[in-house]
N, C-alpha and C positions, 0 to 999 in steps of 0.2 A: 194162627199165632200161638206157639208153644210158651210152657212157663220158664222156660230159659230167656224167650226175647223180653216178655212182662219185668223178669227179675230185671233182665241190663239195662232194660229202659226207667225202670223204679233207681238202681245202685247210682244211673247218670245224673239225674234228676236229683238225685239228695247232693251228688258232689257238687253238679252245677249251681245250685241250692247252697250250699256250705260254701264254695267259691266269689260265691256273691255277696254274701251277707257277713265274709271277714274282714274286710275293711271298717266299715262302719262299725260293726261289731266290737273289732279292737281298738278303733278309736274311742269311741265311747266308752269301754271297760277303762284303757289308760288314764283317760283325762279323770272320770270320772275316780279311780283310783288317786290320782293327785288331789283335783279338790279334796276330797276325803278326808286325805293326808293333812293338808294343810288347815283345815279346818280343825280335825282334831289337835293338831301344833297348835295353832291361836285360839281354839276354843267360841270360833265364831261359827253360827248354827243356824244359819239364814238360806235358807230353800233355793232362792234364785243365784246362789252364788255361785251352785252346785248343776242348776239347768242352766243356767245363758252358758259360761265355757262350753258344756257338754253340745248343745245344741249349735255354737258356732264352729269348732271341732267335727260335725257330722259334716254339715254346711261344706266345707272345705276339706274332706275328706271322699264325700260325694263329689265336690268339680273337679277332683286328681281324680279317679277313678273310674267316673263315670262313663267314660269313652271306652276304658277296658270293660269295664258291666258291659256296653251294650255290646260290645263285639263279642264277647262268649256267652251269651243271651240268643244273638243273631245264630253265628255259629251253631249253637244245638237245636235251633229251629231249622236251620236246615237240613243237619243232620237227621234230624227228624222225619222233617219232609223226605228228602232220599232214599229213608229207610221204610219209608209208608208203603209201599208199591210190592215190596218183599214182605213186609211184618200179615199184608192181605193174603198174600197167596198167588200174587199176579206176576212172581218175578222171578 
Protein backbone atom coordinates (compact mmCIF):
# COMPACT_ATOMS: atom_id res chain seq x y z
CA UNK A 1 0.00 0.00 0.00
CA UNK A 2 1.69 3.15 -1.43
CA UNK A 3 1.15 6.87 0.06
CA UNK A 4 -0.92 7.76 -2.92
CA UNK A 5 -3.83 4.92 -2.07
CA UNK A 6 -3.49 6.19 2.11
CA UNK A 7 -3.81 9.91 0.68
CA UNK A 8 -7.38 8.87 -1.60
CA UNK A 9 -8.58 6.66 1.00
CA UNK A 10 -7.89 9.61 3.79
CA UNK A 11 -9.40 12.77 0.82
CA UNK A 12 -12.78 9.88 0.58
CA UNK A 13 -13.21 9.60 3.91
CA UNK A 14 -13.26 13.34 4.93
CA UNK A 15 -15.66 14.02 1.88
CA UNK A 16 -17.92 11.07 2.78
CA UNK A 17 -17.46 12.65 6.30
CA UNK A 18 -18.33 16.34 5.19
CA UNK A 19 -21.31 14.67 2.95
CA UNK A 20 -22.79 13.26 5.89
CA UNK A 21 -22.80 15.55 8.39
CA UNK A 22 -24.37 18.63 5.98
CA UNK A 23 -27.68 18.06 6.46
CA UNK A 24 -27.83 18.13 9.97
CA UNK A 25 -25.32 20.57 10.17
CA UNK A 26 -27.14 23.04 8.08
CA UNK A 27 -30.16 22.47 9.74
CA UNK A 28 -29.22 23.17 12.87
CA UNK A 29 -26.95 26.31 11.92
CA UNK A 30 -30.38 27.70 10.00
CA UNK A 31 -32.87 27.17 12.76
CA UNK A 32 -30.62 27.84 15.25
CA UNK A 33 -29.59 31.15 13.27
CA UNK A 34 -33.52 32.15 13.29
CA UNK A 35 -34.17 31.54 16.92
CA UNK A 36 -31.35 33.82 17.39
CA UNK A 37 -32.81 36.27 15.30
CA UNK A 38 -36.00 36.20 16.90
CA UNK A 39 -35.02 36.23 20.21
CA UNK A 40 -32.73 39.14 19.82
CA UNK A 41 -36.17 40.99 17.90
CA UNK A 42 -38.29 40.21 21.19
CA UNK A 43 -35.60 40.28 23.57
CA UNK A 44 -36.74 36.85 25.14
CA UNK A 45 -33.44 34.94 26.44
CA UNK A 46 -34.79 31.51 27.53
CA UNK A 47 -32.38 28.40 26.84
CA UNK A 48 -34.93 25.99 25.80
CA UNK A 49 -36.54 28.15 23.33
CA UNK A 50 -33.28 28.00 21.34
CA UNK A 51 -32.87 23.88 22.01
CA UNK A 52 -36.25 22.23 21.65
CA UNK A 53 -36.67 24.05 17.66
CA UNK A 54 -33.08 23.04 17.12
CA UNK A 55 -33.41 19.51 18.42
CA UNK A 56 -36.87 18.92 16.74
CA UNK A 57 -35.31 20.30 13.31
CA UNK A 58 -32.34 17.56 13.61
CA UNK A 59 -35.13 14.98 14.50
CA UNK A 60 -36.67 15.68 11.06
CA UNK A 61 -33.92 16.47 9.07
CA UNK A 62 -32.39 12.95 10.13
CA UNK A 63 -35.79 10.98 8.94
CA UNK A 64 -35.56 13.07 5.22
CA UNK A 65 -32.23 11.97 4.97
CA UNK A 66 -31.36 9.23 6.64
CA UNK A 67 -31.96 6.66 3.96
CA UNK A 68 -29.49 8.75 1.77
CA UNK A 69 -26.83 8.70 4.89
CA UNK A 70 -27.04 5.06 4.87
CA UNK A 71 -26.90 4.39 1.20
CA UNK A 72 -23.52 6.46 0.73
CA UNK A 73 -22.38 5.03 4.11
CA UNK A 74 -23.09 1.47 2.49
CA UNK A 75 -21.71 2.43 -0.76
CA UNK A 76 -17.99 3.37 0.62
CA UNK A 77 -17.90 0.36 2.59
CA UNK A 78 -17.99 -1.42 -0.09
CA UNK A 79 -15.99 0.47 -2.16
CA UNK A 80 -13.75 -0.26 0.47
CA UNK A 81 -14.19 -3.77 0.78
CA UNK A 82 -13.43 -4.09 -3.30
CA UNK A 83 -10.62 -2.15 -2.93
CA UNK A 84 -8.99 -4.31 0.01
CA UNK A 85 -7.59 -7.20 -2.10
CA UNK A 86 -5.63 -4.48 -4.29
CA UNK A 87 -4.64 -1.84 -1.47
CA UNK A 88 -2.83 -5.78 -0.01
CA UNK A 89 -0.98 -6.63 -2.83
CA UNK A 90 -3.11 -9.60 -3.85
CA UNK A 91 -4.57 -7.99 -7.02
Amino acid sequence: MDTNAVLDIAVQACVIGLKLCAPILITALVVGFAISLLQSITQIQEVTLSFVPKLAAVAIALLISGHWMMSEMVAFTNDMFARLPGLLGGG
